[in-house]
C-alpha positions as CSV (number, residue, x, y, z in Angstrom):
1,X,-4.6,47.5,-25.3
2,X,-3.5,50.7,-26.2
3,X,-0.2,51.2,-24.0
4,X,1.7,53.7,-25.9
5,X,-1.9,55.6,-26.1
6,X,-5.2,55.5,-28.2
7,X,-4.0,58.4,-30.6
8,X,-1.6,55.7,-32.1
9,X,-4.6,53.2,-32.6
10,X,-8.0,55.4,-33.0
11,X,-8.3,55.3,-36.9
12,X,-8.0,50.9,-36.8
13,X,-10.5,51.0,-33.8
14,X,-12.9,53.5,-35.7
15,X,-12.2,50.8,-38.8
16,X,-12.6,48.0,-37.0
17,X,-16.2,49.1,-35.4
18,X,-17.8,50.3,-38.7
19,X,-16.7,47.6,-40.5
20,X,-17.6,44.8,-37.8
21,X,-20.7,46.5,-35.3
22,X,-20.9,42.9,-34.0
23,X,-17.6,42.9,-32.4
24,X,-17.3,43.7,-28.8
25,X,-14.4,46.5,-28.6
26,X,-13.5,46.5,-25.0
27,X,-10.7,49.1,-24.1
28,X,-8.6,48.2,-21.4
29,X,-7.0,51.0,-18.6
30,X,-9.3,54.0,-20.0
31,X,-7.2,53.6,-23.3
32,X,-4.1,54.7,-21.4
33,X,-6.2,58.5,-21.1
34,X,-4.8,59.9,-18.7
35,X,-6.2,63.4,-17.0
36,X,-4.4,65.5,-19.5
37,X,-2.2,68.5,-19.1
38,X,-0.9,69.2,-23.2
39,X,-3.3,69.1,-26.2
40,X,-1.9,65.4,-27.7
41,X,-3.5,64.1,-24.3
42,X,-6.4,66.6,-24.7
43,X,-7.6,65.0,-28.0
44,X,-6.6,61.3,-26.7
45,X,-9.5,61.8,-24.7
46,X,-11.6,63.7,-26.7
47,X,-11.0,60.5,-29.5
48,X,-12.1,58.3,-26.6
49,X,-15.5,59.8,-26.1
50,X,-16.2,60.1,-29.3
51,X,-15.7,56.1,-29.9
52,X,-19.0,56.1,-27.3
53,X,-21.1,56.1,-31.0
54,X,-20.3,52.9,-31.3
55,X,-22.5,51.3,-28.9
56,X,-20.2,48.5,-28.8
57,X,-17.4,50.0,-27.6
58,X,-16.9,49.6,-23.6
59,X,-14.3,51.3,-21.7
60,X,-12.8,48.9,-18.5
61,X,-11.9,51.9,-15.6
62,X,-8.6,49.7,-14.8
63,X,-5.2,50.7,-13.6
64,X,-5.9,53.5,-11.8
65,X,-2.7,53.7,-10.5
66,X,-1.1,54.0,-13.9
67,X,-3.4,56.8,-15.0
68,X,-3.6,59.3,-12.4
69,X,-1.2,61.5,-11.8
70,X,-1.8,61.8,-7.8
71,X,-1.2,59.2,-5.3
72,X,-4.2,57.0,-4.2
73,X,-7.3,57.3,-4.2
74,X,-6.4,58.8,-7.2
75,X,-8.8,61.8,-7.5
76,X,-7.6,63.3,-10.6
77,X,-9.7,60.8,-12.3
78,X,-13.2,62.1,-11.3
79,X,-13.6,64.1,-14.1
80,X,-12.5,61.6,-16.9
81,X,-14.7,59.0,-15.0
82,X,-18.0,61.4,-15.3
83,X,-17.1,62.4,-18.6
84,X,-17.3,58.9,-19.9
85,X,-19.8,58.0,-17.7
86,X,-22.3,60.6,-19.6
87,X,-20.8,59.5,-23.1
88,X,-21.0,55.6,-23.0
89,X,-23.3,55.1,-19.9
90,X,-22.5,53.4,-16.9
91,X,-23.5,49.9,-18.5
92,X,-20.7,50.3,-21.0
93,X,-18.1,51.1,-18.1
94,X,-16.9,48.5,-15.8
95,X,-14.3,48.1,-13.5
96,X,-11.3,46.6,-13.5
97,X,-8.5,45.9,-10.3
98,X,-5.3,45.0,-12.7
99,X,-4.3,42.4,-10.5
100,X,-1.7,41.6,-9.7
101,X,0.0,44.8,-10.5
102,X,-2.7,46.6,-8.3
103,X,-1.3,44.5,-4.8
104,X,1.8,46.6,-4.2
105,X,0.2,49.8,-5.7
106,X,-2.7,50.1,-3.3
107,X,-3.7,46.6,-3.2
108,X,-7.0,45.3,-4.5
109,X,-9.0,46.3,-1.5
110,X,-7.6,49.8,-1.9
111,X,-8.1,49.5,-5.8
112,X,-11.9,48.9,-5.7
113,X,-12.5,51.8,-2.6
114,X,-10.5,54.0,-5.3
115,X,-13.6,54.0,-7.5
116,X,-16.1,54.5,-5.3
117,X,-14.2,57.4,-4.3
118,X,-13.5,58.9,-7.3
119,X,-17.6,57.6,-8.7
120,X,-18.8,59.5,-5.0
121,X,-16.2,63.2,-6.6
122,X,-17.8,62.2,-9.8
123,X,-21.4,62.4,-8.5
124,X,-22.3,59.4,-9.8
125,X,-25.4,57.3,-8.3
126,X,-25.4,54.7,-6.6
127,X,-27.0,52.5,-9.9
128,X,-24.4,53.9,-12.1
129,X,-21.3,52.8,-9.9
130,X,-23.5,49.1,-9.6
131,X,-23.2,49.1,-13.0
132,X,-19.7,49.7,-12.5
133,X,-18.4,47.8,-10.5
134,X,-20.6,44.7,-11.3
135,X,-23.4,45.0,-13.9
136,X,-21.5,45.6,-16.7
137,X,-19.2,42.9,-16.9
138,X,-22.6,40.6,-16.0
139,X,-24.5,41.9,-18.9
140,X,-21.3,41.8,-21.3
141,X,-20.6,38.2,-20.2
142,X,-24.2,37.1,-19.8
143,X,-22.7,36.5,-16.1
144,X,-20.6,33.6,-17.0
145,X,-17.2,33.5,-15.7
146,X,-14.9,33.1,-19.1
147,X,-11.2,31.1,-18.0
């Protein structure tokens, strides 16, 4: 998890794929991208899409609340969520409430209507927010539920 942001971390991720293309690198809350407003934020998310090369690299669309810079439903996030969407693909995004930090935030109800909102500004297909909101985490955990 990359809380203080994925420019601090990018060069052992990029390491740690090339060296290991087995491992599942699964980054948590966008990897604290948020929609950016100076260039340090610019390239955060410009490192992010590049890491889609490395087709084991999933992105979790999490914590909405922490990313966005408007209230709920958190619009500002379309365009981050289609940009990533056409880098990795939908079945290497998948959605994530961050409960329980998402109940006094906008609850989880409120939490998973945020994406479909921001997947419907996105113009994303119905199969690609599936895969969002479901398929992903199926195919990445062969549907098993991990304790």
């Amino acid at each position: 998890m990359c809380m203080k942001g994925l420019n601090l971390h990018i060069s052992e991720i990029e390491e740690l794929c090339t060296e290991f293309p087995s491992t599942v690198v699964l980054l948590d809350h966008l990897g604290f991208c948020k929609p950016p407003i100076d260039d340090d934020e610019k390239l955060a998310l410009s490192r992010l899409l590049k890491l889609s090369r490395f087709q084991q690299v999933y992105v979790k669309f999490s914590a909405l609340f922490r990313l966005s810079r408007k209230p709920f439903p958190y619009e500002d996030l379309s365009p981050i969520l289609s940009e990533v969407v056409s880098c990795f693909g939908a079945n290497r995004v998948m959605w994530g409430s961050d409960f329980p930090f998402v109940v006094p935030e906008c609850g989880y109800k409120g939490g998973k209507e945020a994406v479909s909102i921001i997947a419907n500004q996105a113009n994303l297909s119905n199969s690609e927010l599936e895969w969002i909101l479901s398929g992903t985490v199926m195919q990445l955990f062969q549907g098993k539920w991990i304790p």
